[in-house]
C-alpha positions as CSV (number, residue, x, y, z in Angstrom):
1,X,3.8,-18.2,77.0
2,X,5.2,-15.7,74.4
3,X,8.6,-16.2,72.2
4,X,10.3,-12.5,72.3
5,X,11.4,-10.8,69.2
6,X,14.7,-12.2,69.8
7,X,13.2,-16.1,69.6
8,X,13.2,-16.3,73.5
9,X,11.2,-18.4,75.5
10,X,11.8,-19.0,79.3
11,X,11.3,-22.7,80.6
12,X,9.5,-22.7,84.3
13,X,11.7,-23.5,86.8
14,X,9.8,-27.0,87.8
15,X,10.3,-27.9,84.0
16,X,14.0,-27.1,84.3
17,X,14.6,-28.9,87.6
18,X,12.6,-32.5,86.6
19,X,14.7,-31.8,83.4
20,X,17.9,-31.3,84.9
21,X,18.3,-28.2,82.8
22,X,20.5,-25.8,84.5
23,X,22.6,-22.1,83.7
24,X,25.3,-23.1,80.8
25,X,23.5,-26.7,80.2
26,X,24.1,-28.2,76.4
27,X,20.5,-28.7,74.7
28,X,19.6,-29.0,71.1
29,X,16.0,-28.2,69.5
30,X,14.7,-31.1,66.7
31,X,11.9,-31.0,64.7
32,X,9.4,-33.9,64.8
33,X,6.3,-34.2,63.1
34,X,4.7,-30.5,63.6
35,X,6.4,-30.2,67.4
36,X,9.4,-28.5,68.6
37,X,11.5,-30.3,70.9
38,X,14.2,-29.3,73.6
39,X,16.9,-31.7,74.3
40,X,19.4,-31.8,76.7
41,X,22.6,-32.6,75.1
42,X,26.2,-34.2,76.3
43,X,28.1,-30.5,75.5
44,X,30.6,-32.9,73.3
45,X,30.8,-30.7,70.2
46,X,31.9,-27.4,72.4
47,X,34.3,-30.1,74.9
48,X,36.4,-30.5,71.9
49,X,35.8,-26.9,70.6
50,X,37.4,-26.1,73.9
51,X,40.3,-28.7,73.7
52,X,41.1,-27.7,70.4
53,X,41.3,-23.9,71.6
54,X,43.5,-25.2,74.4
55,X,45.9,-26.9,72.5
56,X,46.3,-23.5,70.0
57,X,46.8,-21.1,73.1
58,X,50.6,-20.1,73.3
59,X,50.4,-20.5,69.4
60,X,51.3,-17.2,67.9
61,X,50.2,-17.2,64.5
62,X,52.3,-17.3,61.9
63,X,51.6,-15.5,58.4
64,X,51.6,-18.3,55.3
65,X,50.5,-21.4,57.4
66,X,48.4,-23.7,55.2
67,X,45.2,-25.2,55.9
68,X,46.9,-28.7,56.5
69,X,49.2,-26.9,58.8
70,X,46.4,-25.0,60.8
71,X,44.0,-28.1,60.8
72,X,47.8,-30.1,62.2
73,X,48.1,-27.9,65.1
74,X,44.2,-28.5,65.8
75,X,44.8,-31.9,65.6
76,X,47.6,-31.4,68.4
77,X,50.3,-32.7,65.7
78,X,53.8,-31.4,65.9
């Protein structure tokens, strides 16, 4: 197996089904010892990325917010 120029491998499809890796699946890549390893993760981090989008949409922005008040409005605070 070959990585591409772009850093692309493609995981066999009997590795990806015992795995439960599937389209849009969370998985992170660790370092241990001299071996790469793929992990599937729980997709938390981009859950709350998503929530925090959510809360934000109908939001026009409004020129000379601070950085409290954006990160306030992230938070879902009035």
């Amino acid at each position: 197996m070959r990585i591409t120029s772009k850093g692309q491998v493609t995981i066999p499809q009997a590795i990806r089904e015992q795995a439960g890796l599937h389209p849009n699946c969370e998985v992170q890549f660790r370092l241990v010892g001299e071996q790469v390893v793929l992990e599937k993760t729980d997709g938390q981090a981009e859950q709350r990325g998503e929530e925090a989008l959510m809360r934000l949409r109908g939001h026009r922005p409004r020129q000379g917010l601070s950085t409290e008040a954006i990160l306030a409005l992230c938070r879902g605070e009035p």
